[in-house]
N, C-alpha and C positions, 0 to 999 in steps of 0.2 A: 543485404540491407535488413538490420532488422529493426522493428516496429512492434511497439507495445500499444495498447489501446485497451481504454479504462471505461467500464461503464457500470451504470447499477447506483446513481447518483440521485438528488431528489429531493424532494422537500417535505421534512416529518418534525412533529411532536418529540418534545422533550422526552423521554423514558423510551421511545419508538428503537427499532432495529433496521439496519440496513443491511445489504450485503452487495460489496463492490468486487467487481471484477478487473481481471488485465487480460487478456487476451496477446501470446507475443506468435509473433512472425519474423520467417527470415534465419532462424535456427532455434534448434533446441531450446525448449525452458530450463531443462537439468542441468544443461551448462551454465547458468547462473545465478548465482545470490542475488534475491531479490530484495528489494524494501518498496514500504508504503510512507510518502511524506506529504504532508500537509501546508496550506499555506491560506489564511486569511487576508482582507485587504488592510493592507498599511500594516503586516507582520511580516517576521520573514521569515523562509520555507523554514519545518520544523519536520525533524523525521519523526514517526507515529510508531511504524514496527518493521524486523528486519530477520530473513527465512532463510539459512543454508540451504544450497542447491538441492541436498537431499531430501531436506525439510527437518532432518533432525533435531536442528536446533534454530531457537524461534528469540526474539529478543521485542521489547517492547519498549515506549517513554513510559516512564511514571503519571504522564499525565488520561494515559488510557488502558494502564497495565490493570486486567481484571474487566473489562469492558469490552475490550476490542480480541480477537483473535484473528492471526495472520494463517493462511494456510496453502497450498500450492497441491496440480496436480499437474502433476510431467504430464503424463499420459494425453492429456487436454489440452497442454501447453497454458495453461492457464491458471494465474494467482487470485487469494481472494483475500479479503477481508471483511469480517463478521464483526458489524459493531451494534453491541448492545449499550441500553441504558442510554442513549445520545442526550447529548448535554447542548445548551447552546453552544457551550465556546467550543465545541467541534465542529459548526460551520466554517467552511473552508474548500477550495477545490485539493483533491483528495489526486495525487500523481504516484502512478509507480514508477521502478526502476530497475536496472539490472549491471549488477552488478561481475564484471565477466576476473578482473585481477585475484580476488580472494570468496571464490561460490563458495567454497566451503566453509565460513563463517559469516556471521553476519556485522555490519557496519552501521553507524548511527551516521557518516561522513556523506555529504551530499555529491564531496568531490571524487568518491570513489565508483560512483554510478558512472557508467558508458553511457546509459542508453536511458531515456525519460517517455514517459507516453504525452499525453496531450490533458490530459486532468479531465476530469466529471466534479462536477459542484455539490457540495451536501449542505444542504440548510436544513438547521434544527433550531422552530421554533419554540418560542417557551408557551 
């Protein structure tokens, strides 16, 4: 059974930095591609960034590319994400996922994730 679980969530200041975590259980993190996606109320989920199992290659939206970095440590089993500069309209609860058919590139497709954590909230007031 595996289980991802997201924390590191919170409530900060426009310009402010956060850093989110995933935490997976149940197998390996190296065996999959991950991503970070996002979802406000009355939006629909939007993927943010997306990490080949190795880590080698890293893929971002335009809406946080240069703000946000995605990053993973096997060895921890644990993904992150490092977001600088937070904007309002980055509130949203903040979900990861794992991606087990194609680790070795990354997906922007929500339908290509197995596996989903439970979300942590990020509010960035102005």
């Amino acid at each position: 059974q595996v289980q991802l679980v997201e924390s590191g969530g919170g409530l900060v200041q426009a310009g402010d930095s956060l850093r989110l975590s995933c935490t997976a259980s149940g197998r390996a993190l190296s065996t999959f591609g991950m991503g970070w996606f996002r979802q406000a109320p009355g939006k629909e989920r939007e993927y943010v960034a997306g990490i080949s199992w190795s880590g080698g290659t890293t893929d971002y939206s335009d809406s946080v590319k240069g703000r946000f970095t995605i990053q993973r440590d096997n060895a921890q089993n644990t993904l992150y994400l490092l977001m600088d500069s937070l904007k309002p309209e980055d509130t949203a609860t903040y979900y990861c996922a794992a991606d087990i058919e194609t680790p070795w590139e990354t997906t922007p497709r929500g339908d290509d994730y197995a596996y989903w954590g439970q979300g942590t909230q990020v509010t960035v007031s102005s």
